[in-house]
PDB file of N, CA, C and O in Angstrom, chain B, residues numbered from 101:
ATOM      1  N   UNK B 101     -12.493  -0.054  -0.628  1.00  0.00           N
ATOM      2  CA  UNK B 101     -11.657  -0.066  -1.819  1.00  0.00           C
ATOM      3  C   UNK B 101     -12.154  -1.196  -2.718  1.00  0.00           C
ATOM      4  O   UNK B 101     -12.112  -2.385  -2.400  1.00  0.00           O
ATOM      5  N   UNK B 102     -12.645  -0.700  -3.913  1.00  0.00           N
ATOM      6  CA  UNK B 102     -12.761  -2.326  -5.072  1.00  0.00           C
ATOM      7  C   UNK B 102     -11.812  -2.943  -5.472  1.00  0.00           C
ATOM      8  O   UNK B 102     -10.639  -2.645  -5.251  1.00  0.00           O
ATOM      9  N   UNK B 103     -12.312  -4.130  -6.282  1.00  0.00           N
ATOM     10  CA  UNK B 103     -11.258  -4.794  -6.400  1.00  0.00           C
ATOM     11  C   UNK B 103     -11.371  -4.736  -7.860  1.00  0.00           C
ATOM     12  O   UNK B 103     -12.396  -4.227  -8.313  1.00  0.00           O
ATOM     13  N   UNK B 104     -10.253  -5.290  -8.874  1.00  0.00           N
ATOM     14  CA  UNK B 104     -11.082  -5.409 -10.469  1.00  0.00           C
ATOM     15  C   UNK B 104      -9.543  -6.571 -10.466  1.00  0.00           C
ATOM     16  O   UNK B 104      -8.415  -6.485  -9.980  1.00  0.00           O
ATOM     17  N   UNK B 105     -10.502  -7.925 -11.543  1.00  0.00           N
ATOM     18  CA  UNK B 105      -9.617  -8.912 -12.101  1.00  0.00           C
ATOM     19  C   UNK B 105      -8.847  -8.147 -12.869  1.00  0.00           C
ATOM     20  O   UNK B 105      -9.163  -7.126 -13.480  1.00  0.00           O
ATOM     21  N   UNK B 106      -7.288  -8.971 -12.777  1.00  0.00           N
ATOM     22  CA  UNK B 106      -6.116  -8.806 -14.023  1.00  0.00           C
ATOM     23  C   UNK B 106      -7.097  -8.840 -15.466  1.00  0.00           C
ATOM     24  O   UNK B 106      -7.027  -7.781 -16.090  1.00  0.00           O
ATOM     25  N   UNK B 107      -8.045  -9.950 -16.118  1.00  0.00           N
ATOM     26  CA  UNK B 107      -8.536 -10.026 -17.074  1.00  0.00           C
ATOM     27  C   UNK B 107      -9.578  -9.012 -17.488  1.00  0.00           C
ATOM     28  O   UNK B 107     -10.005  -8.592 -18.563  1.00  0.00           O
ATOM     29  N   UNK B 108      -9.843  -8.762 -16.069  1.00  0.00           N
ATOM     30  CA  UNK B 108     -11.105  -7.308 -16.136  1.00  0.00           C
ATOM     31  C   UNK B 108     -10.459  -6.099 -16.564  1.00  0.00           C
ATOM     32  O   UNK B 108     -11.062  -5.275 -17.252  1.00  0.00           O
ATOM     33  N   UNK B 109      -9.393  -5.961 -16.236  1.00  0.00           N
ATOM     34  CA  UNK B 109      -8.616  -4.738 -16.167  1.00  0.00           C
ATOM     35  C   UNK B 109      -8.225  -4.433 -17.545  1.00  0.00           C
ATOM     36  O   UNK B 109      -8.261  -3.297 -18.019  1.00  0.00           O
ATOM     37  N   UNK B 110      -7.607  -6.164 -18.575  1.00  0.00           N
ATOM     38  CA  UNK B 110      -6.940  -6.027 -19.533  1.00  0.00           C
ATOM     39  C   UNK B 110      -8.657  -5.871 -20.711  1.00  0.00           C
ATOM     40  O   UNK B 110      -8.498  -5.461 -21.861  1.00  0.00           O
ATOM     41  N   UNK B 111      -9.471  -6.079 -20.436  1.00  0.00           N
ATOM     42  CA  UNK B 111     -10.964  -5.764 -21.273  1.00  0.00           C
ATOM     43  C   UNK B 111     -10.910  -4.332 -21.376  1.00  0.00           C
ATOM     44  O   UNK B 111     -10.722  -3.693 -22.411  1.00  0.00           O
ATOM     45  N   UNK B 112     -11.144  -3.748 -19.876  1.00  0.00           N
ATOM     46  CA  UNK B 112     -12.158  -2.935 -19.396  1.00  0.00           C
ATOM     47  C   UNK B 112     -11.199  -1.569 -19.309  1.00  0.00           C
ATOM     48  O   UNK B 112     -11.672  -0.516 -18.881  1.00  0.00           O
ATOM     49  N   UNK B 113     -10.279  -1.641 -19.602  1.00  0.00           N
ATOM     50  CA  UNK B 113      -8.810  -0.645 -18.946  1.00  0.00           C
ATOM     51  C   UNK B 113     -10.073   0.479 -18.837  1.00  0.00           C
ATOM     52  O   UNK B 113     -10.716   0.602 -17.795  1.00  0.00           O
ATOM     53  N   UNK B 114     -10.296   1.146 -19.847  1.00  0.00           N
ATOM     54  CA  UNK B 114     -10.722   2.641 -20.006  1.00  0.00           C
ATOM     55  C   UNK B 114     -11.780   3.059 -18.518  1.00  0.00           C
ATOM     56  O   UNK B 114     -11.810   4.070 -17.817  1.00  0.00           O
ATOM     57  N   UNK B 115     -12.480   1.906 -18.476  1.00  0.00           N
ATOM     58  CA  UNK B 115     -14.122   2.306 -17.599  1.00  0.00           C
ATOM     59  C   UNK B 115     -13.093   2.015 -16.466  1.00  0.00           C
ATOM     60  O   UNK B 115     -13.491   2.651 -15.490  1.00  0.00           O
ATOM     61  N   UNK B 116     -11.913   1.321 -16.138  1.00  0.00           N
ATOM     62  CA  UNK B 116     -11.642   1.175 -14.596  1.00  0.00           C
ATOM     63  C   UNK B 116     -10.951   2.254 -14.655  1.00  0.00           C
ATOM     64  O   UNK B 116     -11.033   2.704 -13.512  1.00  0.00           O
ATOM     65  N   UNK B 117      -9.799   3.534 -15.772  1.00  0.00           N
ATOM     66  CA  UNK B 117      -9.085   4.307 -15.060  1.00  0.00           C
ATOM     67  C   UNK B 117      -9.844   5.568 -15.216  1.00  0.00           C
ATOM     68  O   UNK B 117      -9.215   6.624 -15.140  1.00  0.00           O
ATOM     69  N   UNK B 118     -11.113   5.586 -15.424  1.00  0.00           N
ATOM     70  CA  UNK B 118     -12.067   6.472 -15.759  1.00  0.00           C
ATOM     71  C   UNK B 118     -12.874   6.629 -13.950  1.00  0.00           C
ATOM     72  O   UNK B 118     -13.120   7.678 -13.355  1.00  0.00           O
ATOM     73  N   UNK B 119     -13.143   5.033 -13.415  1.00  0.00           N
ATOM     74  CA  UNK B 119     -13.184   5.244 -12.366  1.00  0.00           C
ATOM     75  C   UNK B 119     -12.394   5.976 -11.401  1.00  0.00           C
ATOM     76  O   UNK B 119     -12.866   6.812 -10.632  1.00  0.00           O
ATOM     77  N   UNK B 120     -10.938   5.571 -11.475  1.00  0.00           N
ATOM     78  CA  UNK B 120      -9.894   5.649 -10.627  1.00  0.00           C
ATOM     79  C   UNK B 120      -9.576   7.314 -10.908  1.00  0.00           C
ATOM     80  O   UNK B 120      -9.071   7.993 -10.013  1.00  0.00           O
ATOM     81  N   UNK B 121      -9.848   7.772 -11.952  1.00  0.00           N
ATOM     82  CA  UNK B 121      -9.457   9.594 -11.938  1.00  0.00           C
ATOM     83  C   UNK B 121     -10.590  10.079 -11.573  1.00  0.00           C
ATOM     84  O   UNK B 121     -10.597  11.306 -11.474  1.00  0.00           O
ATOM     85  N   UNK B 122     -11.861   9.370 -11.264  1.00  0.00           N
ATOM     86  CA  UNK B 122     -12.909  10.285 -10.495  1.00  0.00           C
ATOM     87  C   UNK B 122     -12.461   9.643  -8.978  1.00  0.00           C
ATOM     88  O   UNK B 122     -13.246   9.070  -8.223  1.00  0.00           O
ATOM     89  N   UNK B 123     -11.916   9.731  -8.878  1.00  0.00           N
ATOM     90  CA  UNK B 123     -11.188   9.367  -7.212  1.00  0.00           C
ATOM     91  C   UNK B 123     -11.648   8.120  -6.610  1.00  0.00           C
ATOM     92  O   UNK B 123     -11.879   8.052  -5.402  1.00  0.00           O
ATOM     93  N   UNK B 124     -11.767   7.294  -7.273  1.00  0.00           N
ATOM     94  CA  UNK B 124     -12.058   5.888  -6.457  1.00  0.00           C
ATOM     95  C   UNK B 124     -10.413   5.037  -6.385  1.00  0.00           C
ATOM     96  O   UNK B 124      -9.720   5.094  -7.402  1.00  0.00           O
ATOM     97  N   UNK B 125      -9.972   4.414  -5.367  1.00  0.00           N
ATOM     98  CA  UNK B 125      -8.757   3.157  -5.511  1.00  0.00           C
ATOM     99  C   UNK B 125      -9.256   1.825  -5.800  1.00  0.00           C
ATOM    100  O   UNK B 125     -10.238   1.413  -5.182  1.00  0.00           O
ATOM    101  N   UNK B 126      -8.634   1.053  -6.745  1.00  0.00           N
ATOM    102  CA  UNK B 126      -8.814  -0.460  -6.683  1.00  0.00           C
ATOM    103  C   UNK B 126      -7.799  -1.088  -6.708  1.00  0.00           C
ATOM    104  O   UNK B 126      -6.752  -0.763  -7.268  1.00  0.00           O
ATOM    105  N   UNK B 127      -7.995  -1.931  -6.174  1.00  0.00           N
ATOM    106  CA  UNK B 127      -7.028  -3.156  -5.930  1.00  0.00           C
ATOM    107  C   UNK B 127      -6.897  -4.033  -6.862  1.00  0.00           C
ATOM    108  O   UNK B 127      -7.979  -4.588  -7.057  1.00  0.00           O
ATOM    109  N   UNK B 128      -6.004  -4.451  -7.588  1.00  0.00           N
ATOM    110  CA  UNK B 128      -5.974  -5.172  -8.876  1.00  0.00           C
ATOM    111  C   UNK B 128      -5.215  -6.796  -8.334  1.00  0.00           C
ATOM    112  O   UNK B 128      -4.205  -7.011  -7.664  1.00  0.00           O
ATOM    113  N   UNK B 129      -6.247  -7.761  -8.989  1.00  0.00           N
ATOM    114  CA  UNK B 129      -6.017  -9.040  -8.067  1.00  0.00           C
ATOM    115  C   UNK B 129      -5.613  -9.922  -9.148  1.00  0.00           C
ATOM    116  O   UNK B 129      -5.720  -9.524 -10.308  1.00  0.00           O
ATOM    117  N   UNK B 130      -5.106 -11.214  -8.857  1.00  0.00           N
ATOM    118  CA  UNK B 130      -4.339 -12.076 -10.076  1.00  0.00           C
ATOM    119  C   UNK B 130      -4.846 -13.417  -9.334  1.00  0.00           C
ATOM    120  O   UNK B 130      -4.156 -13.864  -8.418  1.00  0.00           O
ATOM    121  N   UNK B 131      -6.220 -14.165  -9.771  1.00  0.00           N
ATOM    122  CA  UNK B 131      -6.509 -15.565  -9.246  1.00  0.00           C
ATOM    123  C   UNK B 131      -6.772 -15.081  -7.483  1.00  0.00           C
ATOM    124  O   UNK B 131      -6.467 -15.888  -6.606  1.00  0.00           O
ATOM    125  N   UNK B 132      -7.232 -13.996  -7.196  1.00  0.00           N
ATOM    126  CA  UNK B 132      -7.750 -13.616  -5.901  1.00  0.00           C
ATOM    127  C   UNK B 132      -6.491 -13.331  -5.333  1.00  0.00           C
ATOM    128  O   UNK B 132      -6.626 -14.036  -4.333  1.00  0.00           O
ATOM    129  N   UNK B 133      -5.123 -12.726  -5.181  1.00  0.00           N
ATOM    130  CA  UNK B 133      -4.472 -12.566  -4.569  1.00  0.00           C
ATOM    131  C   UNK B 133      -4.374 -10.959  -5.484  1.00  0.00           C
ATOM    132  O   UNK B 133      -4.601 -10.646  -6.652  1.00  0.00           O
ATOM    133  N   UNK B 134      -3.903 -10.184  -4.227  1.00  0.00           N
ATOM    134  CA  UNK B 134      -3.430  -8.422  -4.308  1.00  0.00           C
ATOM    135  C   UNK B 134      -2.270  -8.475  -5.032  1.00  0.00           C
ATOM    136  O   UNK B 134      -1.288  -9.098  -4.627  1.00  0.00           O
ATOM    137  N   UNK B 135      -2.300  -7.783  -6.230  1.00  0.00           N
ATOM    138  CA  UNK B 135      -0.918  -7.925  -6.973  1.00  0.00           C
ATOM    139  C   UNK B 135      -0.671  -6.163  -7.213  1.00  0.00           C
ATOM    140  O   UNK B 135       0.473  -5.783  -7.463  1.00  0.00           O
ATOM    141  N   UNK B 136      -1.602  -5.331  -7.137  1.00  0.00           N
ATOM    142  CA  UNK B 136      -1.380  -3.939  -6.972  1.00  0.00           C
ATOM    143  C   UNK B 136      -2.446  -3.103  -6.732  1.00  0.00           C
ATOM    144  O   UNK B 136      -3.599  -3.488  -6.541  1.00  0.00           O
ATOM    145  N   UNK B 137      -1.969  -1.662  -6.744  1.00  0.00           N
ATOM    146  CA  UNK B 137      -3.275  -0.997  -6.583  1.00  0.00           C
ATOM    147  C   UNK B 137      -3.275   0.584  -7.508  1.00  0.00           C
ATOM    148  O   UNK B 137      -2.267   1.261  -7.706  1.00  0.00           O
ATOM    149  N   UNK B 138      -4.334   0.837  -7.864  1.00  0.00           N
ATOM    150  CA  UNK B 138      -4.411   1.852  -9.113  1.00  0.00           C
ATOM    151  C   UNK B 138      -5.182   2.836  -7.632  1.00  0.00           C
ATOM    152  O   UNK B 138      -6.050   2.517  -6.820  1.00  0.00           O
ATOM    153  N   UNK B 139      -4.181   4.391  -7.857  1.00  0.00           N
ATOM    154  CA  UNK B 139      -4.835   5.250  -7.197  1.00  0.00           C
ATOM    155  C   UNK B 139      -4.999   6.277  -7.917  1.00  0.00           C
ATOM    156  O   UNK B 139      -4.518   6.223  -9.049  1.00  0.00           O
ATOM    157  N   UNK B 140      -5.668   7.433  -7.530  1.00  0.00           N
ATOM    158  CA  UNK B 140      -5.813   8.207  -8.144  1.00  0.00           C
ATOM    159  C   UNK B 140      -4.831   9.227  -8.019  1.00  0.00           C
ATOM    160  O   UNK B 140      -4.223   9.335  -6.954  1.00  0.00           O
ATOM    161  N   UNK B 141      -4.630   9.894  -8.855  1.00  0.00           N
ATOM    162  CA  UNK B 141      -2.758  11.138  -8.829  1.00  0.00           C
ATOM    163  C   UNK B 141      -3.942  12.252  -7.943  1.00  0.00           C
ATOM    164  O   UNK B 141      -5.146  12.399  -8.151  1.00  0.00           O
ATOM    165  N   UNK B 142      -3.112  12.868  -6.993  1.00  0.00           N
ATOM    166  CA  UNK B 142      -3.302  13.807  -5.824  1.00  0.00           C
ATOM    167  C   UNK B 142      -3.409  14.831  -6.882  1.00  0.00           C
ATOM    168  O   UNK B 142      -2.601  14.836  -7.811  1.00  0.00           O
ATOM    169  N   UNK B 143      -4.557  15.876  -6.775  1.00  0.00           N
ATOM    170  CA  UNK B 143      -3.870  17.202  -7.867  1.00  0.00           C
ATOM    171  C   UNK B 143      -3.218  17.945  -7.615  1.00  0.00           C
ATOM    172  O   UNK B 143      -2.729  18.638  -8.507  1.00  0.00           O
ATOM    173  N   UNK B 144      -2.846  18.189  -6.046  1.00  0.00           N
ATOM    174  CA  UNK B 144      -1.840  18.731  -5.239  1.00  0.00           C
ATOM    175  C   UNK B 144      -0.935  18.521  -6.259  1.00  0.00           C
ATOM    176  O   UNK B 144      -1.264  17.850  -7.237  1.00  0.00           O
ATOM    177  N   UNK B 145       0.140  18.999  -6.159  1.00  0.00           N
ATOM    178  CA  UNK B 145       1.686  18.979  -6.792  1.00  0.00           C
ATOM    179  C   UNK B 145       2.783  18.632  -6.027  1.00  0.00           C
ATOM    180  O   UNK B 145       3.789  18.002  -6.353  1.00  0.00           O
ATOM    181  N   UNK B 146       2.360  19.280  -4.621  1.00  0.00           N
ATOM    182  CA  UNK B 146       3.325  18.836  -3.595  1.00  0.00           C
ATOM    183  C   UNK B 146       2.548  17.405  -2.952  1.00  0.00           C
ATOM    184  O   UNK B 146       3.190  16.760  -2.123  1.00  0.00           O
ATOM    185  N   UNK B 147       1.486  17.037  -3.258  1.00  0.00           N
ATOM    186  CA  UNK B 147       1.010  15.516  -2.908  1.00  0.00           C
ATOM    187  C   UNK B 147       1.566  14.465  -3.970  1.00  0.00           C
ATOM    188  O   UNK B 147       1.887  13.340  -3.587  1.00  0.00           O
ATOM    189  N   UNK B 148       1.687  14.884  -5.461  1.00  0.00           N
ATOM    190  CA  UNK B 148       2.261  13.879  -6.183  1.00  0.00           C
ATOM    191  C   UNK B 148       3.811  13.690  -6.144  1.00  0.00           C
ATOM    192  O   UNK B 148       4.294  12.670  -6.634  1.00  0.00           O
ATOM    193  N   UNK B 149       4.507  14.526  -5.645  1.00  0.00           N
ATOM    194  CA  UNK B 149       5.751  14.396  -5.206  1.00  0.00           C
ATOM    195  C   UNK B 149       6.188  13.841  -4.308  1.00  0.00           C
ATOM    196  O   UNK B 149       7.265  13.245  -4.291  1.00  0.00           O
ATOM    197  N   UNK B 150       5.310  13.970  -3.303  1.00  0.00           N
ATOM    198  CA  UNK B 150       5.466  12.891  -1.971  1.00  0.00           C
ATOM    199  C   UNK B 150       4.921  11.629  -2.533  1.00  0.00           C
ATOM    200  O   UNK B 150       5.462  10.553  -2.282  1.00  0.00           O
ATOM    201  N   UNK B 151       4.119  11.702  -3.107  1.00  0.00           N
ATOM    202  CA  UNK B 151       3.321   9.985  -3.600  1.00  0.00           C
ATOM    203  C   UNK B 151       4.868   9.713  -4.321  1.00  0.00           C
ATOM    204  O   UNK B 151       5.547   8.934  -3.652  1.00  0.00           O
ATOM    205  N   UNK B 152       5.295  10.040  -5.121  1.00  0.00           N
ATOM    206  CA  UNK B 152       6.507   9.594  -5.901  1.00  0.00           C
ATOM    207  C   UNK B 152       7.390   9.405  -5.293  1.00  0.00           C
ATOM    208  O   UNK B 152       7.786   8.295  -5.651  1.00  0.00           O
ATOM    209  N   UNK B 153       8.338   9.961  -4.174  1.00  0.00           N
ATOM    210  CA  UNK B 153       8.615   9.808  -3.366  1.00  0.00           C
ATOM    211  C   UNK B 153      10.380  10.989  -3.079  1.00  0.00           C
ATOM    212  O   UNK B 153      11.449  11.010  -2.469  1.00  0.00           O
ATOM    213  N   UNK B 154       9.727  11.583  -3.834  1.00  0.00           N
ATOM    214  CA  UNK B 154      10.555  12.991  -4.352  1.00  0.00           C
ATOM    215  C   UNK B 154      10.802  13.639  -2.968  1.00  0.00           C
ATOM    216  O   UNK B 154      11.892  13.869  -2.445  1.00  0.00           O
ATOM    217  N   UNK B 155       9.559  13.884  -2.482  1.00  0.00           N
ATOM    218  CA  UNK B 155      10.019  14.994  -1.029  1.00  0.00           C
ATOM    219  C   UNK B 155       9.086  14.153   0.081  1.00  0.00           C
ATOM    220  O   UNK B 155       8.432  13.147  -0.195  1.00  0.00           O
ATOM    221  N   UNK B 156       9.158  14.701   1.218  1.00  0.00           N
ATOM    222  CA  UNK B 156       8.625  14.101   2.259  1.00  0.00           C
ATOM    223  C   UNK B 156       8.136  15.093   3.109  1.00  0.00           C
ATOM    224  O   UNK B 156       8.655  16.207   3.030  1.00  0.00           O
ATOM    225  N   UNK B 157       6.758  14.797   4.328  1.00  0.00           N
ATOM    226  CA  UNK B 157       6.750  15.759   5.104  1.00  0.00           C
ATOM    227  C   UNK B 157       7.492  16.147   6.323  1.00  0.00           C
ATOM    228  O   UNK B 157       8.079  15.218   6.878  1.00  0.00           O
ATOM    229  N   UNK B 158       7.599  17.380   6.888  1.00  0.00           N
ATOM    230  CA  UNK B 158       9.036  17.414   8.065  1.00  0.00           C
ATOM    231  C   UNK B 158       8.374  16.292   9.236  1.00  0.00           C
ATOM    232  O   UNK B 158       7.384  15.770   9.748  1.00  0.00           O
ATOM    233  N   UNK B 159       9.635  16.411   9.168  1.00  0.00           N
ATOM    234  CA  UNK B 159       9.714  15.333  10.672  1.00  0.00           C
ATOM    235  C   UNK B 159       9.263  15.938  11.679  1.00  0.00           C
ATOM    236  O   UNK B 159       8.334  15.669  12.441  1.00  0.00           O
ATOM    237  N   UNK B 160       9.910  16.690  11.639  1.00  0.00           N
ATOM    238  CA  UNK B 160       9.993  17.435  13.395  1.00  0.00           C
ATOM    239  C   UNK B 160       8.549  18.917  13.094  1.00  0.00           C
ATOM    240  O   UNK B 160       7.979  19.113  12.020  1.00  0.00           O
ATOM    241  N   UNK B 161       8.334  19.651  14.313  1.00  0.00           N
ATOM    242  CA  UNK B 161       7.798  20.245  14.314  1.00  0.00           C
ATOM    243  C   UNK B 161       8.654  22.135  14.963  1.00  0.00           C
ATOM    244  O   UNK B 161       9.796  22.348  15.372  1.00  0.00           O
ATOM    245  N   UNK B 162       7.540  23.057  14.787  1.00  0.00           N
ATOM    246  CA  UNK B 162       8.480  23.942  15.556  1.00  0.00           C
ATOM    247  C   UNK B 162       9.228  24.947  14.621  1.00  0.00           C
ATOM    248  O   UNK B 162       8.831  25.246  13.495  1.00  0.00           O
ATOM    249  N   UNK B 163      10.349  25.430  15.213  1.00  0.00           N
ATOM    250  CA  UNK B 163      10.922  26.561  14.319  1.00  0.00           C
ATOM    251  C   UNK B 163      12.351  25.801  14.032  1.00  0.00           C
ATOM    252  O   UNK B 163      12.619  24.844  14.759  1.00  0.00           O
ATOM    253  N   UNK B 164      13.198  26.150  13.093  1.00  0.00           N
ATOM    254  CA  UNK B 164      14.333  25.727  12.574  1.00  0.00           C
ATOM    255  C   UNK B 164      15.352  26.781  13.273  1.00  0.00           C
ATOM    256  O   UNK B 164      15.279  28.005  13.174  1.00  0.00           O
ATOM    257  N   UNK B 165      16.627  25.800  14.233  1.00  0.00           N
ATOM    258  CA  UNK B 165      17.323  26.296  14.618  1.00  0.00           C
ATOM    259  C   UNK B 165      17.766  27.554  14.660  1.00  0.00           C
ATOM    260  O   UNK B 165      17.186  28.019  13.679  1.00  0.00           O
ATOM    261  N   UNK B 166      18.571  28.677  15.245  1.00  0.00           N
ATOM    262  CA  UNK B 166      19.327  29.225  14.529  1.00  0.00           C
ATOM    263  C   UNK B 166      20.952  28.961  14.313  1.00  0.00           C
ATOM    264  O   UNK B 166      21.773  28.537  15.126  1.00  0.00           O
ATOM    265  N   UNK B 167      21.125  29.366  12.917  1.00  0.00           N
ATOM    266  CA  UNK B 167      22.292  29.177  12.642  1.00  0.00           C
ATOM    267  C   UNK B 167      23.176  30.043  12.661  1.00  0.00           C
ATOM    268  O   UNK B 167      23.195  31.058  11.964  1.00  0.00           O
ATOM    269  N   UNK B 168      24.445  29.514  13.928  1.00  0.00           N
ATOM    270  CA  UNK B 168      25.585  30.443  14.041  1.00  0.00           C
ATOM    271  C   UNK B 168      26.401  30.886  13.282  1.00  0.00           C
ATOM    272  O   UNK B 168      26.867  30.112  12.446  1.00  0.00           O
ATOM    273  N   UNK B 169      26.717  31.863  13.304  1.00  0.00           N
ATOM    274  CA  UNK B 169      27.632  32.732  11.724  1.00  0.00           C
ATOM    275  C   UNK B 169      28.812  32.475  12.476  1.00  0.00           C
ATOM    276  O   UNK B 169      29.046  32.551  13.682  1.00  0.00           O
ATOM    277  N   UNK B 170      29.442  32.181  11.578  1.00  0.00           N
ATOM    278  CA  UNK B 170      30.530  31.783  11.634  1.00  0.00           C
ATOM    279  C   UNK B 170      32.052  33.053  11.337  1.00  0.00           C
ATOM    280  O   UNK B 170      32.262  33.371  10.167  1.00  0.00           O
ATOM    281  N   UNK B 171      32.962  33.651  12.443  1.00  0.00           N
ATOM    282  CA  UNK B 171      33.745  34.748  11.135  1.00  0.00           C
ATOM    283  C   UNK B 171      34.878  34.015  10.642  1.00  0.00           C
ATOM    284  O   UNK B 171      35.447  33.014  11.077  1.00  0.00           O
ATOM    285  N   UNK B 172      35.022  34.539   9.913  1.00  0.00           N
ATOM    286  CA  UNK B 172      36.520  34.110   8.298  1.00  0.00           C
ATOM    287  C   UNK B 172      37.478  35.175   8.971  1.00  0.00           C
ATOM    288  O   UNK B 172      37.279  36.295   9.441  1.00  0.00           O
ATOM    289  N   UNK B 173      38.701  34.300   8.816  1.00  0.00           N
ATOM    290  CA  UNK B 173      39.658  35.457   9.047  1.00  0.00           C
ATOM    291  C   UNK B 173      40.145  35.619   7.154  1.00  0.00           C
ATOM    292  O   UNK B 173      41.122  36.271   6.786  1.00  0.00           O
ATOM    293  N   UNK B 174      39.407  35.031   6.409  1.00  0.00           N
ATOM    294  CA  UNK B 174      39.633  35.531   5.364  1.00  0.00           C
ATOM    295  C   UNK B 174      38.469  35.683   4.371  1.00  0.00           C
ATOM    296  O   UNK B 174      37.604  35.028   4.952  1.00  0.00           O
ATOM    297  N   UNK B 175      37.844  36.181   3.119  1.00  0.00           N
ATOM    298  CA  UNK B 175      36.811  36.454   2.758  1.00  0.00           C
ATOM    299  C   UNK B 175      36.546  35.055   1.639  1.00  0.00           C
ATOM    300  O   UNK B 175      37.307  34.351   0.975  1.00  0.00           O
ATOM    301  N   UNK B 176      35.128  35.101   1.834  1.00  0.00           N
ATOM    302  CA  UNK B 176      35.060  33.402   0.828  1.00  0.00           C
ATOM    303  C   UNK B 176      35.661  33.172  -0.410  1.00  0.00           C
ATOM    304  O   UNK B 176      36.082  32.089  -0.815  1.00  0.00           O
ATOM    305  N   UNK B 177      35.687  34.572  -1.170  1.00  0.00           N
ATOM    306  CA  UNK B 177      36.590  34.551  -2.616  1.00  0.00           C
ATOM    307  C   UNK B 177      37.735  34.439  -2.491  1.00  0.00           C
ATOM    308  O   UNK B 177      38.404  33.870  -3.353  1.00  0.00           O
ATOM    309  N   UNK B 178      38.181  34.867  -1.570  1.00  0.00           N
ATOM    310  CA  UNK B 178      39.756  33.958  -1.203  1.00  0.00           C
ATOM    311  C   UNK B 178      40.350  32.733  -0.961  1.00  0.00           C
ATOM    312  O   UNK B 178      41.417  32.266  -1.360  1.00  0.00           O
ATOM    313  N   UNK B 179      39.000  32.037   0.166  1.00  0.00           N
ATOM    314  CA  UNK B 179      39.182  30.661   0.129  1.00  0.00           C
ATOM    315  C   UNK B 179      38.996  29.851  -0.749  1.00  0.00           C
ATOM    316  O   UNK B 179      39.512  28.734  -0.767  1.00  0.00           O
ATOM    317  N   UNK B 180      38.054  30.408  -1.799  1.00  0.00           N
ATOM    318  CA  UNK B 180      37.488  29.503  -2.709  1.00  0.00           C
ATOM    319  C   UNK B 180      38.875  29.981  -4.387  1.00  0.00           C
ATOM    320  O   UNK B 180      39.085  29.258  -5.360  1.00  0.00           O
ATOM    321  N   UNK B 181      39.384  31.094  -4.154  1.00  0.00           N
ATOM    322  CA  UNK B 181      40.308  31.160  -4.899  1.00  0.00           C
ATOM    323  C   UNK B 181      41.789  30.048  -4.648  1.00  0.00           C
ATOM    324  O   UNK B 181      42.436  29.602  -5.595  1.00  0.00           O
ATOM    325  N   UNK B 182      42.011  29.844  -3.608  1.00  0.00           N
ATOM    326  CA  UNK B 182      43.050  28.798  -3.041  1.00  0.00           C
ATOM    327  C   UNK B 182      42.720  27.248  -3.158  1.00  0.00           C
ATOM    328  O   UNK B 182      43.601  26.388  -3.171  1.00  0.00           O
ATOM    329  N   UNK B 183      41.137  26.936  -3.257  1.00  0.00           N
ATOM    330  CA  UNK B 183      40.853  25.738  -2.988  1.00  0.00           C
ATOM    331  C   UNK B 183      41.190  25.644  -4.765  1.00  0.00           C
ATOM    332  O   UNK B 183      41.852  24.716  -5.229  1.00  0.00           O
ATOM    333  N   UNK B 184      40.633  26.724  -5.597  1.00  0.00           N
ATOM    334  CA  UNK B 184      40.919  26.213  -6.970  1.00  0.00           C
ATOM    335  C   UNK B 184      42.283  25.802  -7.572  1.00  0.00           C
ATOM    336  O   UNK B 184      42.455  24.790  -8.252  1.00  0.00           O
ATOM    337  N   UNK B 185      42.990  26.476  -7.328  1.00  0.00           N
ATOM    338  CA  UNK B 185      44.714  26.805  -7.115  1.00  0.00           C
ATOM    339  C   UNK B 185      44.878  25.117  -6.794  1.00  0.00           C
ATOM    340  O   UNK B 185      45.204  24.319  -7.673  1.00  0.00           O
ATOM    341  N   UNK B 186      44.607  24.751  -5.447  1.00  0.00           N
ATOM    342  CA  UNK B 186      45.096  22.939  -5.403  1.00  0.00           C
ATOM    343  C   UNK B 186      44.482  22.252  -6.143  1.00  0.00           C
ATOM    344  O   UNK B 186      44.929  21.107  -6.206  1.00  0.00           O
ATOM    345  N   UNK B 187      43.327  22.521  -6.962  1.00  0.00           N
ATOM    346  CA  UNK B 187      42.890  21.207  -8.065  1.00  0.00           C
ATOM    347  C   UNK B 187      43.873  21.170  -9.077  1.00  0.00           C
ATOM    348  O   UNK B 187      44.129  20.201  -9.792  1.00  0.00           O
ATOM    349  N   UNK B 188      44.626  22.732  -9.105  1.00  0.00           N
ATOM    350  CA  UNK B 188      45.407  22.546 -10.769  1.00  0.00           C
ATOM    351  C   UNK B 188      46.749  21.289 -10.570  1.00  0.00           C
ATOM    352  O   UNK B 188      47.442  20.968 -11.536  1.00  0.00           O
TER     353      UNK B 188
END
């Protein structure tokens, strides 16, 4: 990974993010200490979402449960007609 000075960066912006979108990372330093790092955006869509931190990959592996049905002794437009009824 390179590195490029804060002062290099504030000259040079164009040639370092010109680097960084042909897929190189640098590390951007302030008096020799790591103060950040310029990467390049994933072109994935579902990679820049995880980089952002929007979605994540599953945890677990395998198939997803199944889910037990449940019966109503009454039909959902009913319940959901009564639940409206107590907001008034």
């Amino acid at each position: 990974m390179s590195e490029v000075r804060v002062g290099e960066l504030n000259q040079q912006t164009g040639r370092v993010l010109r680097r960084v979108a042909e897929g190189e990372s640098m590390v951007v330093t302030d008096h020799g200490r790591p103060v950040a790092m310029l990467v390049p955006v994933p072109k994935s869509k579902f990679k820049q979402l995880e980089l952002l931190g929007h979605i994540s990959k599953p945890r677990g592996t395998g198939r997803m449960p199944k889910i037990q049905r449940v019966k109503l002794s009454r039909s959902s437009e009913e319940i959901l007609a009564e639940m409206r009824e107590d907001r008034v």
